[in-house]
NUMAR-271179 format. One record per residue (C-alpha): residue number from 1; residue in one letter; x, y, z. Coordinates in pm, 1 decimal. Layout:
% residues N
  pos  code        px        py        pz
  NUM     a         X         Y         Z
...
% end
This chain:
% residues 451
  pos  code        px        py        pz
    1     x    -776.3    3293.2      25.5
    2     x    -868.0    3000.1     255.3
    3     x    -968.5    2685.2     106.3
    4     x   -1131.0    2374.8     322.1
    5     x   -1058.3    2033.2     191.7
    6     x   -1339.3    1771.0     291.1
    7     x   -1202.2    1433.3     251.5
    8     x   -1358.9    1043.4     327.6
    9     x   -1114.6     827.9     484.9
   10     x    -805.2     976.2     302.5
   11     x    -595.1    1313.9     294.8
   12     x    -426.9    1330.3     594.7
   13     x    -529.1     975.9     799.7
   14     x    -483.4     718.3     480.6
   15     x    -226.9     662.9     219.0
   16     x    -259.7     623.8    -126.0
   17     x    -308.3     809.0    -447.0
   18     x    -591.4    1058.1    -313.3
   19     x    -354.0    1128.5      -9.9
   20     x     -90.3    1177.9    -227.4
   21     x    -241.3    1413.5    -470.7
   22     x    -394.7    1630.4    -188.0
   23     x     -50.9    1662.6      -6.4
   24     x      81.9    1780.5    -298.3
   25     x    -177.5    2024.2    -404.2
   26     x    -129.9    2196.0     -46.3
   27     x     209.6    2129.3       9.7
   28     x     304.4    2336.7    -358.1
   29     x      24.1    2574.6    -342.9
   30     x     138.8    2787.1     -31.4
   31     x      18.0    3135.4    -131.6
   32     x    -332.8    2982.0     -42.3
   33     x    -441.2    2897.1     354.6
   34     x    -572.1    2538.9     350.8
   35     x    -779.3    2323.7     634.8
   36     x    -800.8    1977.4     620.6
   37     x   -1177.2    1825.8     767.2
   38     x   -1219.6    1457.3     740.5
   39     x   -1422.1    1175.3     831.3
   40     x   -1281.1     855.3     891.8
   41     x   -1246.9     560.2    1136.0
   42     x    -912.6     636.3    1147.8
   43     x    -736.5     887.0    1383.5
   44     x    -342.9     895.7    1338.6
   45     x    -209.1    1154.8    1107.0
   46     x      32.4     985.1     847.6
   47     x     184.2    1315.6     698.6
   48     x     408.4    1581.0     780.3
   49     x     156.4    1909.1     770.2
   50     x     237.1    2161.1     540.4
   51     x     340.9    2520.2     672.6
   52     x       1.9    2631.4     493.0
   53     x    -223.1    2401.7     600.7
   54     x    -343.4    2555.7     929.4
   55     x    -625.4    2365.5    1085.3
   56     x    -685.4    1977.1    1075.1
   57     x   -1020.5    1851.0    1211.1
   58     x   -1088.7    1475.9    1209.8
   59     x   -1418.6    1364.4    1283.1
   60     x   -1308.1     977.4    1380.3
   61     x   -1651.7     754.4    1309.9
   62     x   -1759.8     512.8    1587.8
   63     x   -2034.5     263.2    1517.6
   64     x   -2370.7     415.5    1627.4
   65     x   -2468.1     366.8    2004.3
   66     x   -2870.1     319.2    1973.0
   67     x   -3167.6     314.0    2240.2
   68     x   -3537.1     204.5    2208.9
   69     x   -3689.3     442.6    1994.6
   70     x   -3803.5     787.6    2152.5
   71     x   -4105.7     967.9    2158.6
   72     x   -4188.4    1182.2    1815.5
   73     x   -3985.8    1473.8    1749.4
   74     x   -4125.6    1735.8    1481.2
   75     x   -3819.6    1813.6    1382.9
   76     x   -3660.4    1473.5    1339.7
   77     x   -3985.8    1367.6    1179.6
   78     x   -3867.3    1671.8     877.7
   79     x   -3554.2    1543.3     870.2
   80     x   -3622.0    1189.5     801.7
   81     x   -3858.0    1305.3     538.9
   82     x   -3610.4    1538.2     383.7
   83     x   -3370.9    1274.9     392.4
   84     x   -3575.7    1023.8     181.7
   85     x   -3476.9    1121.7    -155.5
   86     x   -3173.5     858.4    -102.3
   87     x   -3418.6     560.6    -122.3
   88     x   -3489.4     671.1    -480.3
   89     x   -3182.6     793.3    -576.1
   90     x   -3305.0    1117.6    -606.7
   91     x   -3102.2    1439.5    -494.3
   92     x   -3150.5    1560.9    -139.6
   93     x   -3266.2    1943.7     -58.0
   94     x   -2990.8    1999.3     188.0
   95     x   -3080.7    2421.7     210.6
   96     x   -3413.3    2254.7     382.4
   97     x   -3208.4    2058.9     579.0
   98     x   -2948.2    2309.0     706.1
   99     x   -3261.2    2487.8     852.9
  100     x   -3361.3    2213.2    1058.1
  101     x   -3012.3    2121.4    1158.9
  102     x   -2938.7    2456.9    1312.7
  103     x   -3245.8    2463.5    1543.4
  104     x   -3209.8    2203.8    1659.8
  105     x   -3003.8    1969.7    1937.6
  106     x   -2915.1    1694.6    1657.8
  107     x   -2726.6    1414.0    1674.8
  108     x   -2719.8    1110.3    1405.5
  109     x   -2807.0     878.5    1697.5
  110     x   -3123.3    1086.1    1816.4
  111     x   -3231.1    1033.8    1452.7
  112     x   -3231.7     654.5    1409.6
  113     x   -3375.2     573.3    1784.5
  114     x   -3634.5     806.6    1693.6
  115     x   -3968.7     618.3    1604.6
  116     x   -4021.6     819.9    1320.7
  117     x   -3704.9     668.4    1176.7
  118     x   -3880.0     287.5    1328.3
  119     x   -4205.7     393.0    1112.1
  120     x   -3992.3     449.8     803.7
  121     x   -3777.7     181.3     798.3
  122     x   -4086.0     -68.0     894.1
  123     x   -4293.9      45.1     635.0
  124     x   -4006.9      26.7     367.3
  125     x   -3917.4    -309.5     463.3
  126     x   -4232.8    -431.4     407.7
  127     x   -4317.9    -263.2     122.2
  128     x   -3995.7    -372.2     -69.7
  129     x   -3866.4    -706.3     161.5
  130     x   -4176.3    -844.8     286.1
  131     x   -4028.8   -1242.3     254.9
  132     x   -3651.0   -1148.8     315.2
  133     x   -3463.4   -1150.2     644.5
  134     x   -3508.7    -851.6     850.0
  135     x   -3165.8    -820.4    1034.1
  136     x   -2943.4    -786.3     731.3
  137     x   -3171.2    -507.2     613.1
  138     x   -3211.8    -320.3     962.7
  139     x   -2813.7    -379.4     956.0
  140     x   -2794.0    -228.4     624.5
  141     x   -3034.2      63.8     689.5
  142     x   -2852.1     176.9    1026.6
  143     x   -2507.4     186.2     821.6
  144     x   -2625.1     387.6     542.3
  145     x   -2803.9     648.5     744.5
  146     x   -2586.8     649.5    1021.0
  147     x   -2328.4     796.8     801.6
  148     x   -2596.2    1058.4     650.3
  149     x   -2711.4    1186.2     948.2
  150     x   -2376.0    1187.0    1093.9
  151     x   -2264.6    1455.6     857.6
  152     x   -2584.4    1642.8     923.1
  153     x   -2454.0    1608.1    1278.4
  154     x   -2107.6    1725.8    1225.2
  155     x   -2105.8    1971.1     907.4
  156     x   -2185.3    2281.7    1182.6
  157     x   -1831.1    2204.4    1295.0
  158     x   -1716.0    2232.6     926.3
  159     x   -1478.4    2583.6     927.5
  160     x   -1592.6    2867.6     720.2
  161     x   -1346.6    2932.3     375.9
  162     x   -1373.2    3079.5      69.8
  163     x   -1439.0    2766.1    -107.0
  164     x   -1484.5    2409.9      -6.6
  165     x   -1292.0    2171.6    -210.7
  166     x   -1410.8    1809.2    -180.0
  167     x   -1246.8    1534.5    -252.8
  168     x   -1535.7    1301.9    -362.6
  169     x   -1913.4    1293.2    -473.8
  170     x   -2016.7    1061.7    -194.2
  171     x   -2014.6    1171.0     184.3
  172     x   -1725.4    1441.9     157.6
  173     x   -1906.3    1574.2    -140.1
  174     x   -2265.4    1590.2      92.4
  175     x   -2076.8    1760.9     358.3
  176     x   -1944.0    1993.5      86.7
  177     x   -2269.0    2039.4      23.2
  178     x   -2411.8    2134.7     354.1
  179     x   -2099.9    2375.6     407.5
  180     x   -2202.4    2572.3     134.3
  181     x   -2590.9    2607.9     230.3
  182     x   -2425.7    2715.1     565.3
  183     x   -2173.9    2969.0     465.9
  184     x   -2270.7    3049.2     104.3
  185     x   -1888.6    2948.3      23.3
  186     x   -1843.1    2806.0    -300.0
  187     x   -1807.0    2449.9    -365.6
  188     x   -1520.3    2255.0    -581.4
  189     x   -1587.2    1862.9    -609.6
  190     x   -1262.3    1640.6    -766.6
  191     x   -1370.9    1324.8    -843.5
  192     x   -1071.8    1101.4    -905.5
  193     x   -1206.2     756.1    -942.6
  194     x   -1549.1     785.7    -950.6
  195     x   -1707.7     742.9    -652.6
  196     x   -2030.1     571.1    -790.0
  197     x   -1811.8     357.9   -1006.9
  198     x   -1606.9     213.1    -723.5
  199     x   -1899.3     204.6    -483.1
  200     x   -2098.7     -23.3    -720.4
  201     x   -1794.2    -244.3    -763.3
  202     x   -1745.4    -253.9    -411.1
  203     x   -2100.4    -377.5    -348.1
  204     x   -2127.0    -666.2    -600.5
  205     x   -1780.5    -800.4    -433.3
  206     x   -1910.1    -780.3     -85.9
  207     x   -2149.2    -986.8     152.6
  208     x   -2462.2    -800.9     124.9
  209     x   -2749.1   -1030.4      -5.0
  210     x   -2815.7    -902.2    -397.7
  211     x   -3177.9    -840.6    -287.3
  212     x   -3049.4    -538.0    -117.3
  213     x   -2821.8    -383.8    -380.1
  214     x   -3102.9    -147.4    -537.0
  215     x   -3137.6      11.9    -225.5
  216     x   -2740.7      49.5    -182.9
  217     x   -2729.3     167.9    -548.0
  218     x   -3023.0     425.2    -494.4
  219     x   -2837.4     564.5    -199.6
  220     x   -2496.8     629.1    -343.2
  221     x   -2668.4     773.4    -673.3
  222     x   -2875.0    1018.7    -444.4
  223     x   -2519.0    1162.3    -281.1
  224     x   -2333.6    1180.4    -608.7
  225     x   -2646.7    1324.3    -784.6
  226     x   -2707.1    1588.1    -458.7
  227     x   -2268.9    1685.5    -448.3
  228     x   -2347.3    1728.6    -836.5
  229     x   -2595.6    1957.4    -792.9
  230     x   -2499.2    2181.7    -512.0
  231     x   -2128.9    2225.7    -685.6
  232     x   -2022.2    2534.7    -880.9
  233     x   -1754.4    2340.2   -1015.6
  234     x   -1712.5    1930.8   -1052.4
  235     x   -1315.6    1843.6   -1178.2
  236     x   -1229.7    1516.3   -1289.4
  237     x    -909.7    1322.3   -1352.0
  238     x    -880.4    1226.1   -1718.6
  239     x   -1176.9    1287.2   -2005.1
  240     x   -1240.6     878.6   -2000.0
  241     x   -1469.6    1010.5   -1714.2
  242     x   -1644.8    1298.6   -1857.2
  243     x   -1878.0    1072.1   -2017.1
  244     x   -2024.3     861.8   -1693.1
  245     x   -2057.6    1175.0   -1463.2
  246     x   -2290.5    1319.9   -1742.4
  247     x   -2493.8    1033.4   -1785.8
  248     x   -2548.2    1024.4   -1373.4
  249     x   -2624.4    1443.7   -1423.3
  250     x   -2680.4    1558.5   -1780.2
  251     x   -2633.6    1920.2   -1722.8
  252     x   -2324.9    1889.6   -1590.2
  253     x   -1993.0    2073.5   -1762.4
  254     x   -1720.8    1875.8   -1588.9
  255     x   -1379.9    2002.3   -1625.6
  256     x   -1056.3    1754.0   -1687.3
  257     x    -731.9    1875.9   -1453.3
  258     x    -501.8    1588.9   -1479.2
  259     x    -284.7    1432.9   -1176.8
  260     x      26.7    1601.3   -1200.5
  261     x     396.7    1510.8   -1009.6
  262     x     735.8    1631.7    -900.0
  263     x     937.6    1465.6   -1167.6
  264     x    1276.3    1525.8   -1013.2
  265     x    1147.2    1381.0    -693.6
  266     x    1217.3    1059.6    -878.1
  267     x    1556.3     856.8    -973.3
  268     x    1619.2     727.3   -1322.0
  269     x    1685.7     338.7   -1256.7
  270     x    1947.3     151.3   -1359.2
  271     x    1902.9     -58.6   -1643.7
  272     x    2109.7    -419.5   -1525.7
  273     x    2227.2    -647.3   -1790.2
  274     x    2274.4    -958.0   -1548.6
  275     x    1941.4   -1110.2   -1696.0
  276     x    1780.0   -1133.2   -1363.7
  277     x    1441.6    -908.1   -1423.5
  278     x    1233.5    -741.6   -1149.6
  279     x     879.0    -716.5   -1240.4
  280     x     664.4    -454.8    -958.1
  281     x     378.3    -317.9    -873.4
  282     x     256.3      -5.3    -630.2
  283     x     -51.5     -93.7    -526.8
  284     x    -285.8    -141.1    -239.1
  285     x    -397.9    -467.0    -193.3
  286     x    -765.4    -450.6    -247.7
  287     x    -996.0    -635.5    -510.9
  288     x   -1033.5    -316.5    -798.0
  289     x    -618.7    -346.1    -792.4
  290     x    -652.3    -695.1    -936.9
  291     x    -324.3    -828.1    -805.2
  292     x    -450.2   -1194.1    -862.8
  293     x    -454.0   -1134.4   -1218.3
  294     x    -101.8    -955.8   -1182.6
  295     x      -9.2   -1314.4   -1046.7
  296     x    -117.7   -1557.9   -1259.1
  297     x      35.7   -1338.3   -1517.6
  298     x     394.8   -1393.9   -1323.7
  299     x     319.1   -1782.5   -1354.9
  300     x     337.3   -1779.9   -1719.5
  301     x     662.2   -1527.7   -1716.8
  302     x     915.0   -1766.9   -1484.0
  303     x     857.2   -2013.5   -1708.1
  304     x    1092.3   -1795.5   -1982.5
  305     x    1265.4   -1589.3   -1782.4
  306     x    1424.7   -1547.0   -1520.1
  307     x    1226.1   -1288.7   -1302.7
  308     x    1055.6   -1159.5    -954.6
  309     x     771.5    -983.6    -888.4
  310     x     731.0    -732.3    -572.6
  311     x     407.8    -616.3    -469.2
  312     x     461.6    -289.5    -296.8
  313     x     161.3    -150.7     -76.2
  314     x     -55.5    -138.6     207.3
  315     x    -265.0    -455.9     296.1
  316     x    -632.8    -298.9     275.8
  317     x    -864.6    -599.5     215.4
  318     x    -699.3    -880.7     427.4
  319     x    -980.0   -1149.5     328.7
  320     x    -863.6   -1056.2     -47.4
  321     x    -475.9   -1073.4      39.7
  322     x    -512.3   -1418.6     172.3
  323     x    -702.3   -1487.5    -163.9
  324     x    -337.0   -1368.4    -284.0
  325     x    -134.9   -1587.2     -85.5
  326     x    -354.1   -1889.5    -144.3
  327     x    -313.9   -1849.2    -527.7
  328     x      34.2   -1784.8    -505.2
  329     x      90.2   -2136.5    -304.7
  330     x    -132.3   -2280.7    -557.5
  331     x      95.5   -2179.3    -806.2
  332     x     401.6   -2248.2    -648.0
  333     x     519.0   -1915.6    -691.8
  334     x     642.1   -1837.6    -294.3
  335     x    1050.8   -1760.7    -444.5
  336     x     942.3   -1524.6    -742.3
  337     x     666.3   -1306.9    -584.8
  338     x     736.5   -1044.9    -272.8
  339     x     435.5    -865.6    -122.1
  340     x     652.1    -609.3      86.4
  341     x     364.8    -394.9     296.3
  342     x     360.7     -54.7     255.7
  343     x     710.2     102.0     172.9
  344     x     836.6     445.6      36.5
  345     x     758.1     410.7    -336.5
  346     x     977.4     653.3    -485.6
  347     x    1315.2     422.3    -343.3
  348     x    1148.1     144.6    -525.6
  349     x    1100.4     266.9    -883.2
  350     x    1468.8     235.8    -936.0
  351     x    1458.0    -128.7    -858.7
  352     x    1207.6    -232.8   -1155.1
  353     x    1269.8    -328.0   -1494.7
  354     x     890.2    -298.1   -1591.8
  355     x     614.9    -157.7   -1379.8
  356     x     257.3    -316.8   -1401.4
  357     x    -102.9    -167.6   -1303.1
  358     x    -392.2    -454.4   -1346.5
  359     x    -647.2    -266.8   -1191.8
  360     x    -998.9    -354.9   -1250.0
  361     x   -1089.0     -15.9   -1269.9
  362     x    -879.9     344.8   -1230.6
  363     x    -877.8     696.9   -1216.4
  364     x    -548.7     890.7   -1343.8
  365     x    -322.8     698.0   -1141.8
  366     x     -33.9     874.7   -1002.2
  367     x     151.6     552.3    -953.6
  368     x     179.0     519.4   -1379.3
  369     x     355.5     872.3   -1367.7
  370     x     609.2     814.5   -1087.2
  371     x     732.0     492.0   -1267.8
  372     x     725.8     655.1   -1583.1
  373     x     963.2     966.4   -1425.0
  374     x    1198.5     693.0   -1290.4
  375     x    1241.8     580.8   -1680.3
  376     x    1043.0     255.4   -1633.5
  377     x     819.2      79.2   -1900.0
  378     x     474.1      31.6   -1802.9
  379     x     234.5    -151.3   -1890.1
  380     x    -135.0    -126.8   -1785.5
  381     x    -523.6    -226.5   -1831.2
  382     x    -734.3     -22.7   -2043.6
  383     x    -907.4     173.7   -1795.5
  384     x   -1010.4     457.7   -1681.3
  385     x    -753.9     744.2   -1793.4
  386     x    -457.1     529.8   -1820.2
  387     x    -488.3     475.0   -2198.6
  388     x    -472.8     896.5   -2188.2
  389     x    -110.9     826.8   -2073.6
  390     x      12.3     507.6   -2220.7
  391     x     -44.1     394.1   -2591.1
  392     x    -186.4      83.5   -2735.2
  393     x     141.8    -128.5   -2697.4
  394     x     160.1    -115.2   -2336.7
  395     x    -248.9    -180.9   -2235.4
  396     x    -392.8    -511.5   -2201.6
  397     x    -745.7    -593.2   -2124.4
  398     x    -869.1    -614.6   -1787.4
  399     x    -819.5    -964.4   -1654.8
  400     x    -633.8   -1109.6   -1949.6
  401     x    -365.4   -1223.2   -1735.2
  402     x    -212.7   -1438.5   -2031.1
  403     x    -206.9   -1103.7   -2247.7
  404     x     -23.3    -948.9   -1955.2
  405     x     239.9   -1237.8   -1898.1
  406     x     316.5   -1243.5   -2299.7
  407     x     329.4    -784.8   -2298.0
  408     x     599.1    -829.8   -2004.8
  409     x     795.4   -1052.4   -2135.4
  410     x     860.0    -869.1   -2452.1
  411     x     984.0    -647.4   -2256.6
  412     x    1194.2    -821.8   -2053.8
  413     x    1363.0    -966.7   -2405.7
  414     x    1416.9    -602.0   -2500.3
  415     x    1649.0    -387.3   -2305.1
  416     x    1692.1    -109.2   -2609.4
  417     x    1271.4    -109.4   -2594.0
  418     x    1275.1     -78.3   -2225.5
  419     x    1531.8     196.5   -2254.7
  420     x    1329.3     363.0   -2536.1
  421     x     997.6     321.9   -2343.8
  422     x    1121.6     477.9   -2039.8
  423     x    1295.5     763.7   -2197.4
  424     x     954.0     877.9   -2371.5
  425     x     778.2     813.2   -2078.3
  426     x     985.3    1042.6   -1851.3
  427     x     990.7    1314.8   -2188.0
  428     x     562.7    1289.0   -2139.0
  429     x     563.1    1325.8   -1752.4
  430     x     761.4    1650.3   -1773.4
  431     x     570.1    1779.0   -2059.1
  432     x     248.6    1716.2   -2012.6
  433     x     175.1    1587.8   -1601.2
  434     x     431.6    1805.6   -1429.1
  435     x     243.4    1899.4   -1102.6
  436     x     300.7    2221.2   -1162.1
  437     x      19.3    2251.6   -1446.4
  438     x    -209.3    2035.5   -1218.5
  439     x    -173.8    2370.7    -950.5
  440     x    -196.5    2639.1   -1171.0
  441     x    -561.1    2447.4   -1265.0
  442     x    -691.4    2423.0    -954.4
  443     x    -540.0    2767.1    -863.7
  444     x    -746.6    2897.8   -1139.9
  445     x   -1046.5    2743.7   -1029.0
  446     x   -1016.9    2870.0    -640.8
  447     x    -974.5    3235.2    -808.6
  448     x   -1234.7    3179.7   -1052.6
  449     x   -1480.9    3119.0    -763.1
  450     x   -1389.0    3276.0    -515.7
  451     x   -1542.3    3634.2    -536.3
% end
């Protein structure tokens, strides 16, 4: 069997916990033939292939190189209107679209300097935005269809396999889409945090004027709603998600495979008595991770106990890291906090007392498990599927930062409910998110599918 794993800006050119997962699935599933094919502005491969994973193809996005707007095409002018759909967050019919893709000499460039596409977007704008600013909606209209069309453009270099598996319900889920109209492959969709969850967040937390966040919101429910749709089978993370995908598509039967890990991979740590307490955090640095609240929470801590913080991961919001730096000089807290960039995680478990997640939002993080396997309390928000791991006494609220401080410092005043904590937590891990079970799940579903 050959499976083809579509992935946005992760698995193999990204770390993190969707880079992560997907090594692992490949790397321990090696009676199955795996390609990698993902889109992303990035080009430099950041893990060791796996002997099974055969082909890599990264499609490495540029911004879009435009000129004046070309005489009409007919077939442009059906793709445009096939595309539409996304301005009402409607599903698009991509077995239309595949048609018109393979006859003809396509590119996602042709497409937007075409005047058809100057017609559209004219009429739109002044149909919707007749008293706003043009240029920050002909800015926003060229970055959400460049990256439509662009898998249009590229999914005929998409390699054939007896199922697709992607990783999200956004633009690797579309592709996944169009690869199955193509081939008549099956098509597996994981979706591990959500992808019209975090999208949404994203958007109300960036620059773009709030007048255009309908038409944002419209085009990321029209991908999810058209990956949805097109799959034969949609997996999720935890059942804290079942819930939300069925309310975006009613008819959907998701199915829950939880994260799974090597729990020998990870050392026990060693539980100090010298009262000195370190307090960490894997994370990348990035808004949804909430590391502010994470330090206002070690404000209120130093002022019992003696006790430093590390912030272990990759910087990837630097406006939002500053934010971080700022606070903690505004809180005088430059000798008891560490950001350390990105490191091996698994040397740093050991090195923790407690481990903290204040994420905003979450899927089934994989982070939770590895500190858990190193016999470290944890204690988290109540989010996503983290309450499916961790019980009442170690979830706060998210942005209760005060909750947080006064949670890890009963800790801190405990060692025999540290040691207790991370002895249960390490029994659960085995048990229950071994990574084993996670591949004999999707194992099950490549077999299941793949006739």
């Amino acid at each position: 069997m050959r499976v083809c794993v579509l992935s946005e800006n992760s698995y193999p050119v990204t770390r993190g916990g969707v880079s992560e997962w997907c090594h692992l699935l490949i790397k321990n599933m090696d009676d199955v033939d795996f390609d990698v094919f993902t889109i992303s502005p990035e080009k430099k491969i950041l893990y060791e292939p796996p002997k099974n994973l055969l082909e890599r193809h990264i499609t490495r996005l540029n911004a879009p190189k435009l000129s004046p707007p070309k005489r009409r095409d007919r077939k442009i002018k059906s793709i445009i209107s096939l595309a539409m759909p996304v301005l009402t967050g409607n599903p698009i019919d991509c077995r239309s679209l595949q048609k018109h893709i393979e006859t003809s000499d396509f590119t996602a460039e042709k497409v937007l300097s075409s005047e058809k596409n100057w017609e559209v977007m004219i009429r739109y704008y002044k149909k919707r935005f007749p008293t706003k600013a043009f240029i920050p909606f002909y800015l926003s209209w060229v970055s959400l269809f460049y990256l439509l069309y662009k898998m249009l453009e590229i999914s005929v270099n998409v390699p054939n396999a007896d199922v697709y598996h992607a990783l999200n319900a956004g633009y690797a889920g579309f592709l996944g889409c169009l690869a199955k109209t193509q081939t008549g492959s099956p098509l597996v969709i994981t979706e591990h945090g959500l992808y019209l969850k975090e999208r949404k967040f994203e958007l109300r937390n960036s620059e773009v004027p709030e007048w255009l966040h309908e038409m944002y919101e419209s085009f990321f429910y029209s991908l999810v709603k058209t990956s949805y749709k097109y799959s034969d089978e949609v997996t999720t993370v935890c059942e804290d998600h079942i819930e939300y995908i069925k309310e975006v598509y009613p008819n959907l039967k998701p199915k829950v495979v939880y994260n799974g890990i090597d729990v020998d991979k990870f050392k026990l740590n060693d539980l100090r008595n010298d009262g000195i307490f370190n307090i960490g955090t894997v994370s990348r640095i990035h808004p949804i991770k909430d590391i502010m609240t994470l330090i206002r929470a070690a404000h209120n801590v130093v002022q019992k106990h003696q006790a430093h913080f590390f912030i272990v991961g990759e910087v990837q919001d630097k406006e939002y890291y500053d934010d971080c730096l700022n606070l903690v000089d505004e809180l005088d807290l430059n000798s008891e906090i560490t950001f350390t960039g990105f490191q091996d995680s698994a040397e740093w478990y050991p090195k923790f007392d407690v481990f903290v997640l204040p994420s905003i939002s979450e899927g089934f993080p994989l982070t939770i498990l590895e500190a858990l396997s190193s016999g470290i309390p944890c204690i988290a928000t109540n989010v996503g599927g983290i309450p499916e791991i961790l019980s009442d006494d170690f979830l706060v609220e998210k942005w209760d930062y005060e909750r947080l401080a006064t949670k890890i410092s009963s800790l801190l005043e405990s060692s025999d409910t540290r040691k207790t904590a991370g002895e249960r937590g390490r029994e659960l891990v085995s048990k229950k998110f071994h990574f084993e079970n996670m591949i004999d799940g999707y194992r099950e579903i490549y077999e299941a599918h793949n006739i």
